[in-house]
C-alpha positions, 0 to 999 in steps of 0.5 A, a space after each residue: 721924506 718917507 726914507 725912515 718914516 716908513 721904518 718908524 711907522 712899522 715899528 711904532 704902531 707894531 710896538 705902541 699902536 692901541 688904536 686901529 684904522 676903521 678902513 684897515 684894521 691892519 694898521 694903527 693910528 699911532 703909526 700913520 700918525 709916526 709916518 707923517 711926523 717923519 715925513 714932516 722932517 722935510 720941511 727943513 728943506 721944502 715949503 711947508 704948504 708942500 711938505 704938510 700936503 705930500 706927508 698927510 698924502 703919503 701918510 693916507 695912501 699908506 694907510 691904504 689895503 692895495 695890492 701893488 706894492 707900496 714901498 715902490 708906488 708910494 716914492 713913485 707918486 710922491 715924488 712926482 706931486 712933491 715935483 708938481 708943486 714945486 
C-alpha cells in the first residue's frame, strides 16, 4: 500500500507542499494527503472500509515525529492491522 505512496509523499510535498502540519511542521498537507491517495490504490484489491481505515492510519503515523525509523515500523503495523481486519 505504502510501496510508492511514500515515494510520492516525498516528492509531492518537497515540490508542491504550501502547507505545513500543525503538529510537524517538517511535513506538509499536500504530501500526507498524496501518501493516502497512494495507499487508496489498494482498494483495487482489498475492502474499502479496510483500505480507506489503514491508509488514513498510515497516512496519520507518517505524519508523526517519532524516533524509530518509519520506512520499517510503518510496513510493520500496517500489515498487521490490514491482517487484522481481514
Amino acid at each position: 500500500m505504502f510501496g510508492l505512496g511514500d515515494g510520492f509523499a516525498t516528492y509531492t510535498g518537497t515540490t508542491y507542499g504550501k502547507h505545513r502540519l500543525p503538529w510537524n511542521r517538517n511535513k506538509t498537507m499536500e504530501g500526507t494527503l498524496r501518501l493516502m491517495a497512494g495507499a487508496m490504490r489498494a482498494i483495487l484489491i482489498l475492502p474499502v472500509s479496510a483500505t480507506l481505515l489503514v491508509a488514513a492510519l498510515g497516512a496519520f503515523i507518517e505524519s508523526l515525529t517519532l524516533k524509530l525509523n518509519d520506512n520499517i515500523t510503518l510496513p510493520v503495523v500496517l500489515s498487521l492491522l490490514i491482517y487484522l481486519l481481514l
